[in-house]
N, C-alpha and C positions, 0 to 999 in steps of 0.2 A: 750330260750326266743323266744316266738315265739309272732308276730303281726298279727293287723286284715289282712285277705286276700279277695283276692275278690272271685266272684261262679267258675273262674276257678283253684283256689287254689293259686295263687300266693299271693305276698305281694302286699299289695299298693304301688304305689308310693310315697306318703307322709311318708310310713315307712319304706323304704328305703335311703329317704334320709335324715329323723333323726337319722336310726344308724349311717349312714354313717359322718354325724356330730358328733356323738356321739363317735365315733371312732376314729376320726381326734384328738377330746378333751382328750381326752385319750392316743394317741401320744402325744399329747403336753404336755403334764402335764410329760408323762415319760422322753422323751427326750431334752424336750427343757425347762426343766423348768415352764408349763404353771400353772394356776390354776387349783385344783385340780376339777375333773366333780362331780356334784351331785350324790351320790347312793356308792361312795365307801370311803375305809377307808383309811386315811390317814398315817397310820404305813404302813398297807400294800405296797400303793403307795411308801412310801419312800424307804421302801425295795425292790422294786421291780427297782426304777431309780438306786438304788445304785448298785445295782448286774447288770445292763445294763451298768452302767458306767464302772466300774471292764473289764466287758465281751471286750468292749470298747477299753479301755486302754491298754487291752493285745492284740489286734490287731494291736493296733496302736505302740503297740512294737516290732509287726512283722516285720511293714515294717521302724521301724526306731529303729535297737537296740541300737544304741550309745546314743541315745538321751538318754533312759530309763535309759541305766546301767550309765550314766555319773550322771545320777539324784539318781539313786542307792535305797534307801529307802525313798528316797521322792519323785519318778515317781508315785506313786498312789493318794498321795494325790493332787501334783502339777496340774496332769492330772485333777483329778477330778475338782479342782477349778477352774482349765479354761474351763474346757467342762459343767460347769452346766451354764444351759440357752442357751447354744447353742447346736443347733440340727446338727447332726452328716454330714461328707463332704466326706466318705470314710475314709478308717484310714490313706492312705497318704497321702489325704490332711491335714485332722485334725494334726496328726504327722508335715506336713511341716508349719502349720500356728502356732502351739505352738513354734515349734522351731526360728519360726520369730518375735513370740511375745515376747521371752525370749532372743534375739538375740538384739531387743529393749532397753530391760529393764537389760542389760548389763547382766543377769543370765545366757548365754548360759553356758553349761560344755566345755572344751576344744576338746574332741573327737565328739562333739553333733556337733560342732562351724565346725568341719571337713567334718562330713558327710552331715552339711549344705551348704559348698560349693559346693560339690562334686556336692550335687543334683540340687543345682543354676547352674550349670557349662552343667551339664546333661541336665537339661529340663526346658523349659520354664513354668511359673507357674505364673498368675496373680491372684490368688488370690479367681478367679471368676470362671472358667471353669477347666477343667482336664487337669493336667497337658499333654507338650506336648513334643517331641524331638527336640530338636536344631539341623538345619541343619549349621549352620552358627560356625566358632570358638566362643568361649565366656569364659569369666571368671566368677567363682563364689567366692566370699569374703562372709568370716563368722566371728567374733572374732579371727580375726587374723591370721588364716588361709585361703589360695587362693589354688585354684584349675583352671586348663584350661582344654576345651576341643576343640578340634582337630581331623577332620577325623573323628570324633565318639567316640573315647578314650579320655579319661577322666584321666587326672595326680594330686595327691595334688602336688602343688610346696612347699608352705609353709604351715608346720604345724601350727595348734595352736599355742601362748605359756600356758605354762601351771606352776604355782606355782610351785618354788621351793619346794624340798620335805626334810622334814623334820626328821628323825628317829635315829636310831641307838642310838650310843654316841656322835655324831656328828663329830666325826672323820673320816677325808676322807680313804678309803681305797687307793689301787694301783692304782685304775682306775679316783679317782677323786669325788666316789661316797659317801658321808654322809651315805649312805642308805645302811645298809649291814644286813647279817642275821649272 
């Protein structure tokens, strides 16, 4: 696609800074949820946020795998529903604000609820700027799980709790466990 230029072959100004609008609308629309820009097609568009979101989601599994496998077959869709309309923070943040958001809304997973302390305990994180290193002792609390760090090491104290498990015949083995194969 090319625009009018001027005699010494460049682009205008005026059409540099409509693609360049044009282009922002088109971010939006992919990541953040915007409306969609004039001239394309809507199936397209939609297959195109949902394979960014995907792309997304697995990053953000990178840097937070408990979260994901604790959410297990429902990390895709989970993800997706809180990241549509918000545009992207890096994936540990996105990662640390889901897990805050669901830490909220009482849903964290037990081992997600662990690695949320750890990294409260770790590094300083308002929400706003990139996260940072705590010079200072500090504790991190997630669903029931605490964490301290000290010197720069980082200990869980207390686990999660986590549901009773359920299987077998329900007869305790030697050890006390219901749960046997």
């Amino acid at each position: 696609m090319t625009g009018p230029r001027d005699d010494s072959g460049r682009r205008s100004s005026g059409d540099v800074g409509g693609l360049a609008q044009r282009q922002a609308e088109l971010v939006a629309t992919l990541v953040a949820g915007g409306p969609p820009p004039p001239g394309f097609a809507p199936a397209q568009l939609a297959a195109t946020r949902a394979a960014l979101r995907r792309k997304r989601a697995g990053e953000v599994a990178r840097h937070w795998p408990l979260l994901a496998a604790g959410l297990g077959a429902a990390w895709s869709t989970t993800f997706a529903g809180w990241a549509a309309g918000r545009p992207t923070a890096g994936s540990l943040r996105d990662g640390w604000d889901l897990a805050r958001a669901m830490r909220e809304q009482g849903a964290l997973p037990p081992a997600a609820a662990e690695e949320l302390a750890v990294r409260e305990a770790r590094l300083r994180y308002d929400g706003l700027g990139a996260p940072r290193p705590r010079r200072m002792p500090a504790v991190g609390r997630a669903g029931g799980a605490v964490s301290v760090q000290i010197a720069g090491r980082v200990r869980l104290l207390r686990p999660a709790s986590r549901p009773p498990a359920v299987g077998g015949d329900g007869v305790s083995d030697a050890a006390g466990s219901t749960l046997w194969i």
